[in-house]
N, C-alpha and C positions, 0 to 999 in steps of 0.2 A: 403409859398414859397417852402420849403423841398419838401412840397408833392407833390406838382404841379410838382415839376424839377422830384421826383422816377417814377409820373407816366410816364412822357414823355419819361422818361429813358428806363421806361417798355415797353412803346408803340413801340419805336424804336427798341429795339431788338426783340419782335416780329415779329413787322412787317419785319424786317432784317433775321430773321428764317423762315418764313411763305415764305418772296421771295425766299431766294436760296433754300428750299425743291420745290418750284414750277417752277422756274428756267429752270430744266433740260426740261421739260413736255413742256413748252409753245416755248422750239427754237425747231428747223428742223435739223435732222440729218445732223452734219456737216463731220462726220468721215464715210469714206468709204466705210470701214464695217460693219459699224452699218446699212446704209442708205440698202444696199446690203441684209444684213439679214430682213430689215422689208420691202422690195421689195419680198421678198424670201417667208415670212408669208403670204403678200398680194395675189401672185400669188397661194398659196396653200391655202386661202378662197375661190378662184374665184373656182378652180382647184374642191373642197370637196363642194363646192354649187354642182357645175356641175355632180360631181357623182350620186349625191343622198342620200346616205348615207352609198354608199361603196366604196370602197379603191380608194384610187386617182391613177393614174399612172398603174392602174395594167392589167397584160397582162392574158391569161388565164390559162398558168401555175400557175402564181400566187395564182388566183382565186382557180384554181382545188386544188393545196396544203394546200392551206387556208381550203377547202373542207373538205379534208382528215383528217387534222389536225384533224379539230371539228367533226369529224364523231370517231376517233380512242379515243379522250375524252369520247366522247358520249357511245361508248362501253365500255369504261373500268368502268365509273362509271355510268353505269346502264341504258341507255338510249339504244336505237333499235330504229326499224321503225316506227314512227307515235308516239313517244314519245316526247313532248316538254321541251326538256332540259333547257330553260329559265325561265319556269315557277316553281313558289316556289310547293315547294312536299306538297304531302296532309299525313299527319302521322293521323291514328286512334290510339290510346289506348285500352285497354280492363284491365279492373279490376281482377284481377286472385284470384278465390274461395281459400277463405280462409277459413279453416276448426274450426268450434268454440271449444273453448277452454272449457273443463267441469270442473268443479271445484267437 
């Protein structure tokens, strides 16, 4: 009989923890500004499909500065014309002559 009543006791508060962690997830934005803000996300998926996979919103100062930006990196750390600044560097080594030791 004990056990029977701990496990249903067990069962009950799980299932009682398992509802209110799942609780929030399964209602509908009742607040305002919650409802607002995942309107706000929504419309900036629609928004960043439609670009393609550049800047949402953006005018072409934006774009030309954005430009700039990555061009003034690109010079400082070693990139120029027709160099692929996204791709990882190729390092070669060279073993330096080491002169043998005479005993």
């Amino acid at each position: 009989m004990a056990v029977s009543l701990m496990k249903s006791l067990n069962l009950a508060a799980a299932t009682s923890r398992n509802f209110s962690v799942l609780a929030p997830a399964m209602t509908k934005a009742t607040d305002p500004i919650q409802a607002l803000f995942v309107e706000k996300i929504k419309e900036y998926d629609t928004k960043s499909k439609a670009a393609g996979g550049k800047m949402v919103d953006a005018t072409k100062e934006t774009e030309a500065g954005l430009q700039a930006e990555l061009d003034k990196v690109a010079k400082a750390y070693g990139g120029g014309a027709g160099v692929d600044m996204s791709a990882f560097p190729q390092f070669s080594f060279q073993d330096p002559e080491v002169e043998p030791i005479k005993l």
